[in-house]
C-alpha positions in Angstrom: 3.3 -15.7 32.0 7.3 -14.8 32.2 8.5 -12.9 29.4 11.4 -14.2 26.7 14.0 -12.1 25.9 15.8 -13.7 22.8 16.4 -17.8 24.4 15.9 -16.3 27.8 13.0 -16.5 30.2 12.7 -13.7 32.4 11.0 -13.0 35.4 10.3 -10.4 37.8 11.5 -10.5 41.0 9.7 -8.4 44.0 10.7 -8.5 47.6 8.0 -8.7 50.4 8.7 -8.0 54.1 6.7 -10.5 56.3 6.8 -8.1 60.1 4.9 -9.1 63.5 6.3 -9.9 67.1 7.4 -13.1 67.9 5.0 -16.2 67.6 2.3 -14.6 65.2 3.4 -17.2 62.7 5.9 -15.2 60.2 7.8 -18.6 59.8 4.9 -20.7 59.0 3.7 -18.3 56.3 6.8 -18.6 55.0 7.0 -22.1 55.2 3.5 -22.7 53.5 4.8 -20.7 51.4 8.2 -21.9 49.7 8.1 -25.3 51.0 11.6 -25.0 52.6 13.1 -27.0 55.3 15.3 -24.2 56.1 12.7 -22.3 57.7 12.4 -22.9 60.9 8.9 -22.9 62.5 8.8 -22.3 66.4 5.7 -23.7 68.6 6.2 -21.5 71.9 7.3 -18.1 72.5 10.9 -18.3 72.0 11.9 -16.5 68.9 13.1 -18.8 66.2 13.9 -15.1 64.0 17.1 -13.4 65.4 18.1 -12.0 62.3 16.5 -10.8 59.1 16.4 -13.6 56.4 15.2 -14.4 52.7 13.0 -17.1 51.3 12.1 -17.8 47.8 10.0 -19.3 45.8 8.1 -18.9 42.3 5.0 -17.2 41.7 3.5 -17.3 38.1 5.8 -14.7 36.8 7.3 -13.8 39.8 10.5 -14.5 41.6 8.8 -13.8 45.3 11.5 -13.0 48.2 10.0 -12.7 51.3 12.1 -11.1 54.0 11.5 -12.7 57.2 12.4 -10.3 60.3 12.2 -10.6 63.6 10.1 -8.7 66.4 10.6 -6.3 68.7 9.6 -9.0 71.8 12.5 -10.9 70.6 13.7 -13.4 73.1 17.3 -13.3 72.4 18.3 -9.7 71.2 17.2 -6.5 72.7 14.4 -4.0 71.1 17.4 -1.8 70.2 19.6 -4.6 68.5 16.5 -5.7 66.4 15.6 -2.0 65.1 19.5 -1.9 64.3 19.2 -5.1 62.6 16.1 -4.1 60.7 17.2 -0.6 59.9 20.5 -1.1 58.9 19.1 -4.1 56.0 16.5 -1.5 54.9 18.8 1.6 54.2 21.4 -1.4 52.6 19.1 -2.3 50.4 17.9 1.2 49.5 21.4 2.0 48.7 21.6 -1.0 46.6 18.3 0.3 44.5 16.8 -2.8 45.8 12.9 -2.0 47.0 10.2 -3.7 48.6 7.0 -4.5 46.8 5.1 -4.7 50.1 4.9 -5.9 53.5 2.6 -8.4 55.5 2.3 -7.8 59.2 1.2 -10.4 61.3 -1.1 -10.4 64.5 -2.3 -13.2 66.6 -6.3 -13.0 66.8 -5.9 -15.7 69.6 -4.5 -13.1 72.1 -7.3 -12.0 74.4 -6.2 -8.2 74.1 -3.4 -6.2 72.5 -0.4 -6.5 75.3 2.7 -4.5 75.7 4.5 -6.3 73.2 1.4 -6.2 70.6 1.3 -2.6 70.7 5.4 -2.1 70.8 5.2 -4.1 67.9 2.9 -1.9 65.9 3.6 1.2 67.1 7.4 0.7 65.7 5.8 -1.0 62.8 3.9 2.3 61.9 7.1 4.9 62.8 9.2 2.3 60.2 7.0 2.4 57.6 5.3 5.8 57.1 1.8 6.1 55.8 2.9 6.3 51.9 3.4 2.7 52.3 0.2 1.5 53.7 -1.7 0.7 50.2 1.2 -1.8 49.7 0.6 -3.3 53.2 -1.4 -6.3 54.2 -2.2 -6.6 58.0 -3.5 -10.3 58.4 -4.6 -12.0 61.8 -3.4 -15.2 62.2 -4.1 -18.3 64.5 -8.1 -18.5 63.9 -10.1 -21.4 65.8 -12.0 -23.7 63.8 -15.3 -22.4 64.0 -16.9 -26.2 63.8 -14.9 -27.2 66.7 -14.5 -25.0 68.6 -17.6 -21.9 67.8 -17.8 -20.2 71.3 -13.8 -19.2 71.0 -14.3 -18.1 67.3 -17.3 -16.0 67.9 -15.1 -14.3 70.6 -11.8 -13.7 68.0 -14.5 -12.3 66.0 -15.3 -9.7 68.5 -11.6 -8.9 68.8 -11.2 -8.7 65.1 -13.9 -5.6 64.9 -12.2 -3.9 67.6 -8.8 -4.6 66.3 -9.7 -3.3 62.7 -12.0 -0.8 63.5 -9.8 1.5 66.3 -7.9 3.7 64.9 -5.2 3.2 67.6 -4.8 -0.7 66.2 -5.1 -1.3 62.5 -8.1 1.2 61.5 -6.4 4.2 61.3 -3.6 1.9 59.1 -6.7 0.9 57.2 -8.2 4.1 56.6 -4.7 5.1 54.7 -4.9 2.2 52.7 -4.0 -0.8 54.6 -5.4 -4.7 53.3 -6.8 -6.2 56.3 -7.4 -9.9 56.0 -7.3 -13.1 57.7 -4.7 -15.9 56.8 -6.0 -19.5 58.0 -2.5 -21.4 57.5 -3.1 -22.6 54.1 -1.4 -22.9 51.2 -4.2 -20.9 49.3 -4.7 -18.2 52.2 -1.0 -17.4 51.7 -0.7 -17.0 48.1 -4.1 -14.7 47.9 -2.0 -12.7 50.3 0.9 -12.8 47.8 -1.2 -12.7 44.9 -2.7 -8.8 46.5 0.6 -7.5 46.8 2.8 -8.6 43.6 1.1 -5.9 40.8 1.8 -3.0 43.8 4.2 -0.3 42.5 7.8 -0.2 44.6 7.8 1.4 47.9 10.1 3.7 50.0 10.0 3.0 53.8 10.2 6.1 56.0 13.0 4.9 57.9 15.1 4.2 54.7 14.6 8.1 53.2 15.5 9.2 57.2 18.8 7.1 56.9 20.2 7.3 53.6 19.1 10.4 52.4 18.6 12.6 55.5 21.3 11.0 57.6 19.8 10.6 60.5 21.0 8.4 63.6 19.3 5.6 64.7 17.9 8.2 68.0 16.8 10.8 65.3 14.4 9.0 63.6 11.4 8.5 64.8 11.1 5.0 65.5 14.2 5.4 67.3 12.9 8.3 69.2 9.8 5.9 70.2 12.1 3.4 71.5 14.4 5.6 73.7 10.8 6.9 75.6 10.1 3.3 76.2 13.6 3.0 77.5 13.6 5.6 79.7 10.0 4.3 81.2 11.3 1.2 81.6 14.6 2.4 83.2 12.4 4.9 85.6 10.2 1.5 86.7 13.3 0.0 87.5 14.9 2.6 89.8 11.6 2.5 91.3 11.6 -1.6 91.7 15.3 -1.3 93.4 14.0 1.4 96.0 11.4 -0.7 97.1 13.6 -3.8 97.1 16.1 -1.8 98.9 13.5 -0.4 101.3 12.1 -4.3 102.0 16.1 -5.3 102.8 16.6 -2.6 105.4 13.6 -3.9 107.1 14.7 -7.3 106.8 17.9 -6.8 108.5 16.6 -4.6 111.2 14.0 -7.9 112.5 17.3 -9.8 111.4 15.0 -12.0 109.1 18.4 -13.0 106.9 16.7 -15.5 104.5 14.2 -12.7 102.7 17.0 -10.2 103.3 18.9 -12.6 100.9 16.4 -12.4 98.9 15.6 -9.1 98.1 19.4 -8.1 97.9 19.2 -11.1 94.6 16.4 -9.3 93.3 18.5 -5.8 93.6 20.7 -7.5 91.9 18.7 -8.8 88.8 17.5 -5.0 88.8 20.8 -3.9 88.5 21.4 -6.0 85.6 18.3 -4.7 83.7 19.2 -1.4 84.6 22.7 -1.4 83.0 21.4 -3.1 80.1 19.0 -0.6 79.4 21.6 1.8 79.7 23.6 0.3 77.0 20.4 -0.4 74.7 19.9 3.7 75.1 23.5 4.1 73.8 22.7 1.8 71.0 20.4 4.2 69.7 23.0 7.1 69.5 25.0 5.2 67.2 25.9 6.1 63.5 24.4 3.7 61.4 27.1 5.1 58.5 29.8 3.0 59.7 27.7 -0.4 59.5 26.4 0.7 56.0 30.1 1.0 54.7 31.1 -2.2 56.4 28.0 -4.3 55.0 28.8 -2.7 51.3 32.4 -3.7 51.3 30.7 -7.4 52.1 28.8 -6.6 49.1 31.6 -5.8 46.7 34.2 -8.5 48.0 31.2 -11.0 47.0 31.3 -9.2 43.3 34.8 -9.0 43.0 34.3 -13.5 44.3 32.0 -13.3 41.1 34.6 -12.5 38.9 36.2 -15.7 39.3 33.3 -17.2 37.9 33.6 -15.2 34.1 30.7 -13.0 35.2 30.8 -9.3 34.1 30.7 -6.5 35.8 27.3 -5.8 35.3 26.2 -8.5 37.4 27.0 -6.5 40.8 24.2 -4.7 40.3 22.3 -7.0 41.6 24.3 -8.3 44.2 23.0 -5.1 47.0 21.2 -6.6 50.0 18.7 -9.0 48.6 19.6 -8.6 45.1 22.4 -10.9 46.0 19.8 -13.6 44.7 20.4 -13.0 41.2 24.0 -13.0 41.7 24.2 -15.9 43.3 22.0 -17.4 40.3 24.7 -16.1 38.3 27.9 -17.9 40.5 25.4 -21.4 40.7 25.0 -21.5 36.7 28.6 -20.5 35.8 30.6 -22.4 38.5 31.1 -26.3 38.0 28.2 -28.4 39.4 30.7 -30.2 41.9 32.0 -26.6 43.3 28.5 -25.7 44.0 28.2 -26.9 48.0 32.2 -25.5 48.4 30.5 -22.0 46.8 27.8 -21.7 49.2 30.0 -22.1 52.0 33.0 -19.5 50.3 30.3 -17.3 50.1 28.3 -17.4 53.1 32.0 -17.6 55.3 32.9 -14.3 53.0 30.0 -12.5 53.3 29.1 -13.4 57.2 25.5 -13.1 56.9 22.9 -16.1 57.1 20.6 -14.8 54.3 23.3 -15.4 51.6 23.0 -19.4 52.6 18.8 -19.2 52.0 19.1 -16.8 49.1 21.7 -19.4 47.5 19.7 -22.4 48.0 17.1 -20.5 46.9 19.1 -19.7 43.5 19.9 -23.2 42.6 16.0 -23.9 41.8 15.8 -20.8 39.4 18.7 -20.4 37.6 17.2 -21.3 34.6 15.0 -18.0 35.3 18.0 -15.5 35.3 19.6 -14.4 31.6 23.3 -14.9 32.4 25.6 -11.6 31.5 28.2 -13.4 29.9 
């Protein structure tokens, strides 16, 4: 049960990253979850999660915020933008004293083996996290058949689920450290024992977050970002490869003056010279200082407190307001402002902070306020 603090009912609130490429059903989880129509649940492979996001919802005596990020397959952002993306809301957050309580990583059981992207996936999954984190992690296979409808496929995902969880290059080393394994079935119930596992677990410290903020490492130092540059640099060697063959098949063309595949292949140099230069620029990505974009998000971060003002709140409200502890701020702005300024906040805020989390984190707010003891 919460706890009461004079008049006040308190709660705890714990924050739970939900990781996996694209498609393994991060936003359906989520959805079963806190029932919201803001999350937005795709049915293909396009990514519907370009950016991370938070989700709420109440959980006995929890306040549960779970962080919805997106994978490195991503349809619309580059590997390098994503671990950027990811990276720079970890160390954020860190600064901001603000730490997960654990993490649920996603995998498909209805792939028929672990693909490229599967194993890009985990691999920078593992490099992010660190082992120290694995007892608070929760690797859960997703998209089951029914086994009454459809038993020959099942028995099959059954046979990949032992060699997934039992190699130690997939999830049994992960599980050997202290990993959950488990299967969620898309229910309501499958969900929350997932929840349920995680919300007792002591705070945790990501690798990635210690290599940032207190080692000051670049994005390329660390050693996700070290990963990624290899895979860069394979990719850009297939590449150069791919344009010396097309350009090989054009000469040829031209000399037996067959024009129509000469036009061709010089299109398809073309489109290699396109992924070339972008791999290029996701390599320089990596080099960047991260330090810059810290500052940047925590003056966001401080012209929202200094917005809270405005509302009578004190000072000691901000403390709250770092990364995803904007959520009890926000309680804060949606109890003290007038009711009929509430929709004109939400749109002040999200405009002033430029991030789409604030706009879930503040809906999110306005069905626990009653939750959060004002600092008046």
């Amino acid at each position: 049960m919460p706890s009461k603090d004079g008049d006040h009912v308190t709660f705890r609130h714990i924050f739970i990253a939900v990781m996996g490429m694209t498609g393994v059903g991060k936003s359906t989880l989520i959805k079963n979850l806190t029932r919201s129509d803001d999350v937005i649940v795709g049915h293909g492979v396009e990514s519907c999660t370009s950016v991370v996001s938070a989700h709420t919802f109440q959980h006995g005596q929890y306040i549960v915020n779970l962080i919805d990020t997106p994978g490195f397959n991503d349809t619309n952002r580059s590997d390098t933008e994503i671990l950027k993306e990811v990276a720079v809301w970890l160390a954020t957050t860190y600064r901001a004293r603000s730490r997960l309580t654990g993490i649920i990583y996603l995998h498909r059981i209805s792939d028929n083996r672990m693909g490229g992207s599967a194993i890009l996936n985990l691999n920078m999954f593992k490099l992010l996290c660190g082992d120290d984190c694995l007892p608070n992690v929760v690797l859960a296979t997703t998209m089951w058949s029914d086994p009454h409808h459809a038993q020959q496929e099942f028995v099959a995902q059954e046979l990949r689920e032992t060699e997934l969880t039992t190699k130690a290059k997939f999830w049994g080393g992960l599980s050997n450290k202290g990993a959950t394994i488990t299967r969620y079935d898309n229910t309501l119930d499958s969900a929350l024992r997932i929840v349920a596992h995680l919300e007792h677990q002591p705070e945790i410290v990501l690798d990635i977050q210690r290599q940032i903020v207190e080692e000051h490492l670049t994005l390329v130092q660390t050693p996700a970002g070290r990963f990624l540059n290899e895979e860069i640099l394979l990719k850009e060697e297939e590449l150069k490869h791919e344009l010396e063959t097309a350009r090989e098949q054009m000469n040829d063309a031209l000399r037996e003056k067959d024009e129509n595949f000469a036009a061709e292949t010089k299109k398809e140099m073309v489109d290699i010279k396109t992924k070339l230069a972008q791999a290029e620029i996701d390599r320089g990505g990596l080099h960047t200082d991260l330090e810059e974009k810290l500052e940047e998000r925590e003056e966001q971060i401080q012209r929202l407190a200094n917005m809270a003002e405005g509302f009578g709140l004190r000072a000691a409200a901000t403390r709250s307001a770092g990364g995803l502890g904007v959520l009890g701020l926000a309680a804060f702005m949606m109890a003290g402002g007038p009711a009929e300024l509430a929709g004109v906040t939400t749109a002040a805020l999200a405009k002033e902070l430029g991030e789409r989390v604030l706009l879930f984190t503040l809906e999110a707010a306005r069905g626990i306020v009653s939750s959060v003891e004002p600092l008046l």
